[in-house]
N, C-alpha and C positions, 0 to 999 in steps of 0.2 A: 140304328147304327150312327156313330157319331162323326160328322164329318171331319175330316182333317185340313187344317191350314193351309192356304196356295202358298207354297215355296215363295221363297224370297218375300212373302208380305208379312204385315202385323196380324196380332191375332185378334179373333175376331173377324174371318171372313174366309168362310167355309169353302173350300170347292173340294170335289171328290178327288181322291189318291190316283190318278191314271199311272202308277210305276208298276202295278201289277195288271194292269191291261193285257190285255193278250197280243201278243208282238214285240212290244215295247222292249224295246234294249238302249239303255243306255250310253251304249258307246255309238249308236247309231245318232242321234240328234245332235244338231248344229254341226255339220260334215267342213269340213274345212273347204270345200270346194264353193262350199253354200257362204260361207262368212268373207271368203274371199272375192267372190261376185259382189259379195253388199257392201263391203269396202271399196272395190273399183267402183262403183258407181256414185260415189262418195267425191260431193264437189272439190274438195278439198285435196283428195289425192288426184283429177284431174289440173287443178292447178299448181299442185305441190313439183309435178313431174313438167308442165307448161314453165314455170320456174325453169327446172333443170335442168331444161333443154332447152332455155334461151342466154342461160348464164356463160356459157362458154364463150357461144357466140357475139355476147354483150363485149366479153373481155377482146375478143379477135376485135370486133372492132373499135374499142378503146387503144389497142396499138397499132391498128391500122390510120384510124386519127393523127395520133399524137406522134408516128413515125418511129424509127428508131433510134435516134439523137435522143428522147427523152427517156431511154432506160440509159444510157451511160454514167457509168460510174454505181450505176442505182446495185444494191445484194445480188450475190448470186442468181436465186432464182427469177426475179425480174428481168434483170440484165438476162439472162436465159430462155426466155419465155417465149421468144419468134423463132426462138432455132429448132425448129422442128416439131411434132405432136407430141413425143415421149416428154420435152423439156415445158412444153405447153401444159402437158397435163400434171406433173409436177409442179409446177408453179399453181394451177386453180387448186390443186390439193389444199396449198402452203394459204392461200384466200378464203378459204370455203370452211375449213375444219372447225376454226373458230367460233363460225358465229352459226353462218346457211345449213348446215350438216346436222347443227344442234337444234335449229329449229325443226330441221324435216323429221327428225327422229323423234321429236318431242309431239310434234303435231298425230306422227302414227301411231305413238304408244301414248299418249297421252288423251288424244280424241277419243281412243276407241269406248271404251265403259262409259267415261262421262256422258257422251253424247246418247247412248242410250237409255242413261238414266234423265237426262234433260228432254229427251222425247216420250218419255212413260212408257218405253219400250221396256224397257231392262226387266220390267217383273210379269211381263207377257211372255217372256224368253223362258225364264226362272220354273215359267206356270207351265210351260210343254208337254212335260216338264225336263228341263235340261237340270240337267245334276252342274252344281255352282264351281267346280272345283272343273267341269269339263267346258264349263260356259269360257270359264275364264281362261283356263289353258289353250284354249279354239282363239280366242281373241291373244293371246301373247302373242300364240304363233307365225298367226297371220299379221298381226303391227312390226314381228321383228323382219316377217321375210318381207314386208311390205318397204319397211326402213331400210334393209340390207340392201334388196334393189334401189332403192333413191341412190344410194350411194354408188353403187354398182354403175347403177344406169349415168351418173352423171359425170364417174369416170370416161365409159368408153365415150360419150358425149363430145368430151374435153380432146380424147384421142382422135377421132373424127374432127373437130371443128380445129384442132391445132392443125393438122394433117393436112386437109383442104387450106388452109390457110398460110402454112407457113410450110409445107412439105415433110416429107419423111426423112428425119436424119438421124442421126447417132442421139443417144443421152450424154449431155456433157453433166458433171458433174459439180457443181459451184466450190469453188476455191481450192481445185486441187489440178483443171486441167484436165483429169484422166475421160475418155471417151470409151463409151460401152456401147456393143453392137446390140442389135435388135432381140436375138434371144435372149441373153442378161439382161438387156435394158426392161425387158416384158415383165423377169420374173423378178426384178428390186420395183417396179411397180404394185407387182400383184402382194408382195411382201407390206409396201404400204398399204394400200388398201385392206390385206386382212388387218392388219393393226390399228388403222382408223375404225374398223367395221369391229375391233374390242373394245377402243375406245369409249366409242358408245355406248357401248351395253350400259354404261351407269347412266347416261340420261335417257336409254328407255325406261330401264327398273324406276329411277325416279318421277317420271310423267307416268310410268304405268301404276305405281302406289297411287299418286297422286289424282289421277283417273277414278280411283276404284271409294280416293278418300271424298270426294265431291262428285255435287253434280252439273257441275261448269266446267264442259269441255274448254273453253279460255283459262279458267280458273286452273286447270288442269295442265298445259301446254305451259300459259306463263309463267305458273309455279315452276315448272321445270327448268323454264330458258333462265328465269331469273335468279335460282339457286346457281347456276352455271356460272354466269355472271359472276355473281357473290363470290364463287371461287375462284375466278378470272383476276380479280378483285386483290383476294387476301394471296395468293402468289405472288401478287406484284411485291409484297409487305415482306421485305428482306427480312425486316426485325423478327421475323415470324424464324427466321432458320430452316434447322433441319424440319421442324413443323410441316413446313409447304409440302413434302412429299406423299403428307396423307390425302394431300387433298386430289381429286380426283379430275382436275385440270390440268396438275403439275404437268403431266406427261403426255400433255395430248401433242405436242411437236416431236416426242422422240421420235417416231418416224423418219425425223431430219438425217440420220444414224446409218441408215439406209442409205442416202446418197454421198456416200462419204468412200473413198478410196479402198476401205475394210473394214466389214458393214459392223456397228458395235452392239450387241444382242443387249447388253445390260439394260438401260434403262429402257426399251421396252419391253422384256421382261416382266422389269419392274411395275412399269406401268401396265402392261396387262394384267397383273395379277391382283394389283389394286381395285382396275376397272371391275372384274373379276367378283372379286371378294364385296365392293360395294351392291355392284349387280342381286347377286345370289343373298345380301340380306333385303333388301329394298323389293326382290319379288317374294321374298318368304313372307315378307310385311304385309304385302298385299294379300295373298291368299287366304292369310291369315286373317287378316279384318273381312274382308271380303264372304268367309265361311260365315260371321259371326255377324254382319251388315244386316238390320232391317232394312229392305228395300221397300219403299214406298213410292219410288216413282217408274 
């Protein structure tokens, strides 16, 4: 009998078919409970979250320093930012989205495959044998829900450290005056954050292609953050015009929309569906090489 190739290796190197084993199912291997234990235990997401839960804090005491004289005069949300948790955590939103947010989400979708293949793990997994299409969807799942709490976690974080620090008050709203109580004020929160948490999705798909395309988990993350950039970049380039709207940075601020007197759905919308539509090809990419990947490490 002739043996058959171990999954995910080159040919030329025989190990027996164990899919028809007796037991064996498919949808049984790499359980999501299991891939999310190997992930927490992951240096990286212990200092990812040691980050986000000392960044609030950092900022409380950045204007416990510098007093309150030094935000007068200064935008809305600065000038805003001691008056209470809700305006606290609104303003780290307005700090973080940028740069910190796109790292943490590049780091969890972008680390996951490469790192495995950088440890000659990946074709040990393959060999189980885990079918490649469930390997892979095990590891989205758990980078995206891993990313969604960075983000999650480092809201209520911001809520907690504003709160303690500067007390529970109204949301005031920058450059309109108006004050929102505590129910409102929760749910134009929770409004942001789901729309940051779509924002995203385009630089996890693109650290997660980029994961599956190399096996330099850095090579993988900085590809990410640095594309990001790049588009940070050509928005800034007016001469670009209507053009800047494809790009998938254009709309990471509409959120702002949100804290406005009546709230304006359009451009993020807009901006989700872009984030959206980038996402959904940039994961098709991946599976797609991914199915077709000699794995050799």
């Amino acid at each position: 009998m002739t043996a058959r190739a171990e999954p995910g290796r080159g040919p030329g190197a025989p190990t027996p078919d164990l899919t028809g084993a007796p037991g064996y199912r498919a949808r049984r291997t790499l359980p999501l409970a299991v891939e999310a234990a190997r992930q927490l235990r992951r240096r990286r997401t212990l200092v990812s979250f040691v980050i986000l839960t000392l960044l609030p804090w950092i900022l409380v005491g950045a204007f416990e320093v510098s007093g309150p004289s030094s935000s007068a005069g200064a935008p809305g949300l600065v000038a805003q930012a001691t008056q209470g948790g809700l305006n606290f955590t609104a303003f780290t939103f307005f700090v973080s989205a940028g740069f910190l947010l796109v790292v943490a989400v590049a780091l969890f979708c972008g680390d996951t495959v490469a790192t495995e293949a950088s440890w000659s793990s990946l074709r040990y997994l393959l060999a189980a044998p885990v079918p490649r299409a469930r390997l892979l969807r095990q590891k989205l799942i758990v980078a995206l829900a891993y990313s969604a709490g960075a983000i999650t976690y480092l809201t209520l974080m911001s809520l907690l450290a504003g709160s303690v620090a500067f007390g529970w008050h109204v949301l005031r709203l920058p450059g309109t005056g108006v004050e929102l109580s505590t129910g409102p004020a929760l749910g134009r929160m929770a409004i942001v954050l789901g729309f940051v948490l779509i924002s995203e999705l385009v630089v996890a798909a693109l650290a997660f292609l980029l994961s599956v395309l190399t096996d330099s988990p850095l090579g993988a993350v900085g590809g990410a953050v640095g594309l990001v950039i790049v588009s940070n970049i050509l928005d800034a380039v007016t001469a670009l015009g209507s053009w800047r709207e494809l790009l998938p940075t254009h709309w990471q601020f509409a959120w702002l929309d949100v804290l406005q007197s009546q709230i304006s759905w359009a451009d993020m919308i807009q901006g989700s569906a872009i984030s959206v539509s980038y996402a959904l090809v940039l994961f098709a990419l991946a599976f797609r090489r991914f199915r077709s990947k000699d794995i050799v490490s």
